[in-house]
C-alpha positions in Angstrom: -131.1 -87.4 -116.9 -129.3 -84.1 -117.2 -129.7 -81.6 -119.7 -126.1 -79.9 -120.6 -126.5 -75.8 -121.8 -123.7 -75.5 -124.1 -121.1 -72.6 -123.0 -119.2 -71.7 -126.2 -118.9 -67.5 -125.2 -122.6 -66.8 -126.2 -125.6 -66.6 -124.6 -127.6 -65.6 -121.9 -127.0 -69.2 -120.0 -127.7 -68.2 -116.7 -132.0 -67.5 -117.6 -132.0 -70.1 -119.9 -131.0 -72.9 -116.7 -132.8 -71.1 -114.1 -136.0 -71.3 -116.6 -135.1 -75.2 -117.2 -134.6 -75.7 -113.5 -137.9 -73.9 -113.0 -139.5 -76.9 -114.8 -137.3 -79.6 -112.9 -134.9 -80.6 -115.0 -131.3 -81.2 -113.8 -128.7 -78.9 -115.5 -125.5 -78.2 -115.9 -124.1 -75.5 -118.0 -120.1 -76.6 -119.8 -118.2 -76.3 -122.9 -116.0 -79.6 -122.1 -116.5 -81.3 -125.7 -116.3 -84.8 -123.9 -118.6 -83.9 -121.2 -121.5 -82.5 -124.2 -120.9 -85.7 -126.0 -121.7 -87.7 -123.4 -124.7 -85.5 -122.5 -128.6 -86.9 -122.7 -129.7 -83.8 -123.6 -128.6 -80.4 -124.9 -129.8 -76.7 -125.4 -127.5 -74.6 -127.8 -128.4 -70.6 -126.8 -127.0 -68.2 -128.4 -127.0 -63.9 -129.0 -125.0 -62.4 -131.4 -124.2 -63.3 -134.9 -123.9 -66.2 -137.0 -120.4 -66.3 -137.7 -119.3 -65.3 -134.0 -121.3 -68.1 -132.7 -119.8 -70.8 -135.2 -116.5 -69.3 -134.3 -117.1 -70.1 -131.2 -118.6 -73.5 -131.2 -115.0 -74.2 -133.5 -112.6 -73.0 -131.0 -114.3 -74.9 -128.5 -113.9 -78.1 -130.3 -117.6 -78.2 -129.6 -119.2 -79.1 -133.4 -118.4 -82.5 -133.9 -119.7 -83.4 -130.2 -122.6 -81.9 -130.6 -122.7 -83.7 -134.2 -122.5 -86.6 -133.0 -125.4 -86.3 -130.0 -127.7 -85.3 -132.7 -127.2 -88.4 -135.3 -127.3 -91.0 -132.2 -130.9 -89.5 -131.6 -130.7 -87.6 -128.7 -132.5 -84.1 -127.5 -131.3 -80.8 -129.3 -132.9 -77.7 -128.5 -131.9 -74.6 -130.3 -132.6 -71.0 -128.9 -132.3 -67.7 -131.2 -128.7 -68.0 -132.3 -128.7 -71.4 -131.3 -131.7 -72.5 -133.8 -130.4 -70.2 -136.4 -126.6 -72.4 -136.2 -128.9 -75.4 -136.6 -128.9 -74.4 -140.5 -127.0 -75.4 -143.4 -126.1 -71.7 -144.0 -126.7 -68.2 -143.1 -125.4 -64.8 -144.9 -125.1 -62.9 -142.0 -121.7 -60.5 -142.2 -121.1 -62.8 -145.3 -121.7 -66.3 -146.4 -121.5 -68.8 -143.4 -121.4 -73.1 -142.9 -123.8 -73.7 -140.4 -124.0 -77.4 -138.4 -126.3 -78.2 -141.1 -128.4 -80.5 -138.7 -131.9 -78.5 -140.3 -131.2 -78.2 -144.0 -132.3 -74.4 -144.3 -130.6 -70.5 -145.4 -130.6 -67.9 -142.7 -131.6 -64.8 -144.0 -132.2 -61.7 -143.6 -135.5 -60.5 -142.9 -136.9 -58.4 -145.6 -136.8 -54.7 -145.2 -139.9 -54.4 -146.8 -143.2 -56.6 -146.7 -145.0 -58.3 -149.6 -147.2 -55.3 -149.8 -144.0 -53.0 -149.8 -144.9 -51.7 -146.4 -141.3 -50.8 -144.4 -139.9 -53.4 -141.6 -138.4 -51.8 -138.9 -135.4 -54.6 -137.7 -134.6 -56.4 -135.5 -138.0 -57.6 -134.3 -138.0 -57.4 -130.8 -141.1 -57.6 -128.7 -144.0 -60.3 -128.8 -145.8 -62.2 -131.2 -148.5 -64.6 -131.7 -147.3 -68.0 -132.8 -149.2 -70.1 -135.7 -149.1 -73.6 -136.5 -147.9 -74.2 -140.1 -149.9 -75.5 -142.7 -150.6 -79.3 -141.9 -148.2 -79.2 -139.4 -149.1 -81.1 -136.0 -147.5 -80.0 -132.7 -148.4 -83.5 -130.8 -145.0 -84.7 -129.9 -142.9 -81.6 -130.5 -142.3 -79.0 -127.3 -145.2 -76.7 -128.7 -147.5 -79.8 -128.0 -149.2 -77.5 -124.7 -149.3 -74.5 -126.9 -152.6 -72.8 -129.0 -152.4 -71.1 -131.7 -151.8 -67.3 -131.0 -150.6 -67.4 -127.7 -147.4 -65.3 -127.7 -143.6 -65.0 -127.1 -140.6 -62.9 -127.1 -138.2 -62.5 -130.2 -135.7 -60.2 -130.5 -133.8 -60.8 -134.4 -133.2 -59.5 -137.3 -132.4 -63.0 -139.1 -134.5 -65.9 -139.3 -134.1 -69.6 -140.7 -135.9 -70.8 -144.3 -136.0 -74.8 -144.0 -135.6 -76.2 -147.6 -138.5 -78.8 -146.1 -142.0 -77.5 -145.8 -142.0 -80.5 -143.3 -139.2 -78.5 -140.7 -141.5 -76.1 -140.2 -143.5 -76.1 -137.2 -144.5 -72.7 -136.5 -144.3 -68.9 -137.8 -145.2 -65.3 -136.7 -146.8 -62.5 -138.4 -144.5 -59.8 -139.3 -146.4 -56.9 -141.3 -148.9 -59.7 -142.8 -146.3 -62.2 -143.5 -144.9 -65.3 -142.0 -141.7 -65.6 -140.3 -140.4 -68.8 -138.7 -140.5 -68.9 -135.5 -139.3 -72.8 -134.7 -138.1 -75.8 -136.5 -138.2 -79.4 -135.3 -136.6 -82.4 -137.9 -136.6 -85.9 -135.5 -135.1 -85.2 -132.1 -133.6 -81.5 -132.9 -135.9 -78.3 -132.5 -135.5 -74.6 -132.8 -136.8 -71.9 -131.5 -136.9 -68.5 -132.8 -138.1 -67.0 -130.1 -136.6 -67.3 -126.2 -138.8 -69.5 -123.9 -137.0 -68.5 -120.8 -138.4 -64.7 -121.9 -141.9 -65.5 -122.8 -143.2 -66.3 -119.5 -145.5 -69.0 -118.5 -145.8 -69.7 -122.4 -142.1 -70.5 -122.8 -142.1 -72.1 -119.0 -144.6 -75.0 -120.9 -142.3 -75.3 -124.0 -139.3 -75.5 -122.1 -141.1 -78.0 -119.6 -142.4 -80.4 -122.4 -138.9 -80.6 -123.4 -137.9 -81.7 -120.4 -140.5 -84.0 -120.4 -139.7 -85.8 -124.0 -136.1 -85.6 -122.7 -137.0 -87.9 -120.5 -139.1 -90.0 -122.6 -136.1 -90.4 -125.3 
């Protein structure tokens, strides 16, 4: 089983295989469309902005392939960029399509909090994650995770599923929640970079690996 790292001009791929190689998976990193469609599992990274990062998944020939390995039911993993693309939409640098495999808007986050306290963006530093409301983490890549242990972000955007049921875990950002990953059936997103967030991240991206396998 080898997990393909999508190369469509953005991203820091380089971390993000050594970190998956860490946890003993087999990578290899290409923007070949046939090569991802044939692909048992994928990661989609990503830096940047929306619309850059749609650009380039177009150019590449790259959405439809990737499409396509998420309806037949295979691993998608999402990081930053890569989770927000995952949406229906974002509003980044104007209104944007998204691969629409998460039903969701990204958005901005606000510049002030609900108690009118000033956001300084983008976020970047750590944060304590929290699982949402009713939300269980048992077969999901946050399944070796507790509540508040902690990761990296760096973003000024972030993805608002339309389901309540997408939503598997936020951060606190001046009191309120921010999402911080996404899972729908076999596609999850992470806010946040794993290959950053040290042996936290090492266990997310490792249980990937692991229900890679398993699927």
């Amino acid at each position: 089983m080898t997990i393909t790292i999508i190369d469509y001009g953005s991203g820091n791929l380089l971390s993000v295989r050594r970190a998956l190689e860490h946890c003993g998976a087999t990578c290899q990193t290409s923007g070949d469309p046939a090569l991802i469609g044939d692909s048992s599992a994928l990661v989609l990274p990503g830096v940047g902005a929306f619309r850059d990062g749609m650009d380039g998944l177009a150019k590449n020939g790259l959405i439809e392939p990737i499409l396509d390995h998420a309806r037949a039911g295979r691993p998608l993993l999402g990081i930053c960029l890569g989770m927000q693309m995952l949406a229906g939409s974002s509003d980044e640098f104007g209104f944007h399509q998204g691969l629409g495999l998460i039903p969701g808007h990204v958005r901005e986050i606000a510049k002030l909090s609900s108690e009118g306290i000033p956001r300084k963006t983008p976020f970047i530093g750590w944060a304590s994650l929290e699982r949402s409301q009713g939300m269980s983490w048992e077969g999901t890549p946050l399944r070796l995770i507790d509540d508040g242990e902690s990761v990296y972000l760096v973003h000024s955007y972030h993805l608002e599923p339309d389901e309540p049921s997408d939503l598997l875990a936020t951060y606190r950002f001046l009191g309120d929640p921010i999402t911080a990953a996404v899972r729908r059936s076999n596609i999850t997103g992470l806010q946040f970079h794993p290959e950053k967030s040290g042996k936290v991240g090492l266990r997310i991206l490792r249980e990937f690996v692991n229900l890679s396998k398993v699927d």
